[in-house]
C-alpha positions in Angstrom: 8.5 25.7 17.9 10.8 25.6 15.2 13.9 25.0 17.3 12.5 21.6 18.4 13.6 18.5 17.3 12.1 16.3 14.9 11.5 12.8 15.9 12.2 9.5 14.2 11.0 6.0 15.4 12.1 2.3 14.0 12.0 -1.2 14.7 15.4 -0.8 14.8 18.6 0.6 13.0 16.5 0.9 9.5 15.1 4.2 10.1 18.9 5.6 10.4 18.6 5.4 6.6 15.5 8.1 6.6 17.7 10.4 9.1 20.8 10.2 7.2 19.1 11.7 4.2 17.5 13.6 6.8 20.8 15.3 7.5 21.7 16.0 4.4 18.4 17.5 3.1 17.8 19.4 6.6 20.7 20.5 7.9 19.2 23.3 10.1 17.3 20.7 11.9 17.7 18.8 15.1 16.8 15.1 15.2 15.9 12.8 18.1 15.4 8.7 17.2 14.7 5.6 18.8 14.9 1.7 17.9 13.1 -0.5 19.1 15.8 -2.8 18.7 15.2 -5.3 22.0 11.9 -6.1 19.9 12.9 -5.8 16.6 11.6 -7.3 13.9 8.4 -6.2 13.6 7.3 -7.9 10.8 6.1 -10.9 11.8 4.2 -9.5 14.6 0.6 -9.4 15.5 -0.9 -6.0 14.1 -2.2 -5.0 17.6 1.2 -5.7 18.9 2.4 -3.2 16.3 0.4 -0.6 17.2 0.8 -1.0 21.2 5.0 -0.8 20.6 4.8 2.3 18.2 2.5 3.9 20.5 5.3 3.7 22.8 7.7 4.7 21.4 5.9 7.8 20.5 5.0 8.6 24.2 8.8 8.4 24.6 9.3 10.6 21.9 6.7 13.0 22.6 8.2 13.5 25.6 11.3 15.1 24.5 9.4 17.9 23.0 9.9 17.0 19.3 7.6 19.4 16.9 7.3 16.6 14.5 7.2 12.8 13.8 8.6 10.5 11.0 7.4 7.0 11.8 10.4 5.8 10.0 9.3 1.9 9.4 7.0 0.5 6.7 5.3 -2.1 8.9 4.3 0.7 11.8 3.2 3.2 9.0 1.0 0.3 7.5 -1.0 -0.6 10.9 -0.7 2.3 13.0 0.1 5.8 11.2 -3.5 6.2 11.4 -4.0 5.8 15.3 -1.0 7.7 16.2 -2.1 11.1 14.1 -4.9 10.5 15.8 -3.3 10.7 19.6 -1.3 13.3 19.0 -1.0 17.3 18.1 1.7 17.2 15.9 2.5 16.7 12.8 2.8 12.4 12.1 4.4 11.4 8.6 4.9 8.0 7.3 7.0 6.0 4.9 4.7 4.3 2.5 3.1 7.1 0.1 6.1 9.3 0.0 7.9 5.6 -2.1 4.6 5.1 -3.9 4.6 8.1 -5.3 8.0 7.9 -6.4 7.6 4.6 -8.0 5.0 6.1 -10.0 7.0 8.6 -11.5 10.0 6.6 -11.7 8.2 3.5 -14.0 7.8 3.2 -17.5 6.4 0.1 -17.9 3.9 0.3 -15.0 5.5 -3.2 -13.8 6.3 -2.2 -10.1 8.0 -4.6 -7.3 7.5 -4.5 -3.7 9.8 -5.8 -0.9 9.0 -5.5 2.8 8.3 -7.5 6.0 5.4 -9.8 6.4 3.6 -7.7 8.0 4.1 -4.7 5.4 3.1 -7.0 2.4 0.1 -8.7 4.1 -1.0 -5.3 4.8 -1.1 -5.2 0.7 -0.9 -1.3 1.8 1.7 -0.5 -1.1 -0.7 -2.3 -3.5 -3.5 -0.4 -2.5 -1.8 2.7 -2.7 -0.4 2.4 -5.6 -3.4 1.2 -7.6 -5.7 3.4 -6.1 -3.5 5.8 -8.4 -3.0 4.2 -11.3 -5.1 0.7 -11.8 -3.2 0.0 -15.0 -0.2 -1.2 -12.5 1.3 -4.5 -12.2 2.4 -4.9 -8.9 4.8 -8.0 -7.5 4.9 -8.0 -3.8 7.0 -10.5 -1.7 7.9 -10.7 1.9 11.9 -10.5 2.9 11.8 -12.1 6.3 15.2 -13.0 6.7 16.5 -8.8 5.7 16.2 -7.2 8.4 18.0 -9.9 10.9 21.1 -9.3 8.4 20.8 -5.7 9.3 20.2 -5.4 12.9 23.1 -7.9 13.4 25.3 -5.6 11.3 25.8 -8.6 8.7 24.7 -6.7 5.8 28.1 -6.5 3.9 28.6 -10.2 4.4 29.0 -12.9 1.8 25.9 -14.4 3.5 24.1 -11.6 3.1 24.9 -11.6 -1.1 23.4 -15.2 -0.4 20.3 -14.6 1.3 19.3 -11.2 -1.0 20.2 -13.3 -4.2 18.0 -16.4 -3.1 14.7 -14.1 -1.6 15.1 -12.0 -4.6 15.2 -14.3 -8.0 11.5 -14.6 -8.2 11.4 -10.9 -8.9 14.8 -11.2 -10.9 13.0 -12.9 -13.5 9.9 -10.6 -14.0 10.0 -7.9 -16.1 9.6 -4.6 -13.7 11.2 -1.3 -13.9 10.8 -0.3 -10.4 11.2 -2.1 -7.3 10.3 -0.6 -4.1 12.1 -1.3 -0.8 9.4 -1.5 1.6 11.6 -1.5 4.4 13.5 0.9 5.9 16.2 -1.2 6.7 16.4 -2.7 3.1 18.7 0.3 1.5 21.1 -0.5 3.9 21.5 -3.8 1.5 20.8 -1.5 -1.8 23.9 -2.3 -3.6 23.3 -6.2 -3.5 20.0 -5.6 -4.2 20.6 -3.7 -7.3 23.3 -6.4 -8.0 21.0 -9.1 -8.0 18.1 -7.3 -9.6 20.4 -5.4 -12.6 20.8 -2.0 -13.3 17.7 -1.5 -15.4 15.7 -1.9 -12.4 15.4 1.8 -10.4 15.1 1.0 -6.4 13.4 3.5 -4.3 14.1 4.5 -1.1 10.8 5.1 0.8 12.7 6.5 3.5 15.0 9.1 1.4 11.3 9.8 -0.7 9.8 10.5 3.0 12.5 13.3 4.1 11.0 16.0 1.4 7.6 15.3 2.5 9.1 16.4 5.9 10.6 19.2 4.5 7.5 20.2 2.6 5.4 19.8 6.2 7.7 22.0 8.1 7.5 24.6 5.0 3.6 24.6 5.4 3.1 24.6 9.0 5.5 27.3 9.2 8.1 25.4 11.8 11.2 24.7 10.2 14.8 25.6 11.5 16.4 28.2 10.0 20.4 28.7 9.5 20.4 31.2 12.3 18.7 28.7 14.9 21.2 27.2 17.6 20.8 23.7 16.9 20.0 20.9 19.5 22.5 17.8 19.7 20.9 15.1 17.6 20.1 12.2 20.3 20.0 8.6 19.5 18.1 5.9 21.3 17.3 2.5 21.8 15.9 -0.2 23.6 18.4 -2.8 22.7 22.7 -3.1 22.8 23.5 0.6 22.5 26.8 -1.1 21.6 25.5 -2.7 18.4 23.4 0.4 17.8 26.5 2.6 17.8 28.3 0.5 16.0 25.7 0.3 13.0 25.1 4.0 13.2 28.3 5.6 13.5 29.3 3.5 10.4 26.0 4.4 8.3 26.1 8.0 9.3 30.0 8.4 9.2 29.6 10.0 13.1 32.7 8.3 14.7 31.7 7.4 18.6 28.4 8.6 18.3 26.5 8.4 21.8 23.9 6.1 22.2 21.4 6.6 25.1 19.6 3.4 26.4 15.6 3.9 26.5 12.9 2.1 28.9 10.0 2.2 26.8 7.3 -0.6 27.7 4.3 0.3 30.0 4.9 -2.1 33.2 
């Protein structure tokens, strides 16, 4: 069991950002990930709709034998973390308590910030979370719609990226938080204009890095993870989009030059 892979699952390329701490936190484990980048964003979709596609993807993942899953994307963990652990025998972790947690510990001033997707912040999941553990926060939330395009189209060093982050961003600029959460897996791909924009006072959490110890913890408990004597799998990447564009975000994110990129059929026809 403890030779298997652990699986990742994404919208898109966000995720990459939970298995490239992934790698450097677990590096006796194998990992498998897919992006659902041919339907990506998932934001502004329908709940329901959310569920059905992560549901998917699972089934494709379950089917290459991982031992565990990371659903790696704020807006699937917020609507359908629940159903999934629920279909499944293995272990199913999400994104959005690891980075609440972490906020917590990381504010002083119990003034907490929260970007994500629509659908992640009209979940009001973080909020929830959050308060249910301390209800002296004040929590900001606002939605980033226009993110996660930036990412998946590999514009997030641009100068219209610096635009778009600095324009979503100013009414939080202005408020007087300690801790902003990025509520979006893809968001710390953009993590030095956001820190830019919102000063170095402000301490940004990672939900996805915050998620990989979890994982590590999990595999600790349920007595399944790799150890340095295992023969390691090849890590396998997937997607349902350009594996071209895919590749081309990953192998610079994860510094894997020509990394192989597998095309995925995912949809129930």
């Amino acid at each position: 069991m403890r030779k298997k892979a652990i699986g990742f699952l994404d919208s898109g390329v966000g995720g990459l950002t939970v298995v490239k701490q992934a790698m450097r936190q677990l590096p006796n484990e194998s990992f498998y990930y897919i992006g659902d980048n041919a339907r990506c964003p998932y934001g502004p979709r329908p709940a329901e709709e959310v569920v059905e596609f992560t549901w998917e993807l699972t089934q494709f993942l379950m089917k290459q034998d991982i031992k565990l899953l990371v659903i790696a994307c704020n807006t699937a963990t917020a609507v359908a973390l629940d159903d999934i652990r629920k279909r499944v025998d293995i272990p199913v972790i999400g994104v959005i308590l690891p980075g609440s947690r972490a906020a917590l510990k990381y504010s002083n001033n119990h003034r907490i910030g929260v970007i994500g997707t629509q659908g992640t912040i009209d979940s009001g999941v973080y909020e929830k979370t959050l308060l249910d553990k301390d209800a002296s926060l004040y929590i900001n939330s606002i939605s980033c719609p226009k993110f996660v395009p930036l990412v998946e189209s590999n514009q997030y060093h641009s100068s219209i990226a610096k635009k778009v982050v600095f324009e979503s961003l100013q009414p939080l600029a202005k408020l007087n938080i300690d801790t902003l959460i990025l509520g979006c897996t893809h968001y710390p791909l953009l993590k030095p204009i956001i820190q830019n924009v919102m000063g170095d006072h402000v301490h940004l959490v990672d939900s996805g890095a915050e998620t990989v110890s979890e994982v590590s913890t999990i595999l600790d408990y349920h007595q399944i993870a790799a150890l340095s004597g295992d023969e390691k799998m090849e890590n396998r990447f997937f997607t349902t989009g350009s594996t071209k564009l895919f590749s081309d975000i990953a192998s610079q994110w994860l510094g894997i030059e020509g990394l192989t990129v597998e095309k995925a059929e995912v949809e129930n026809r």
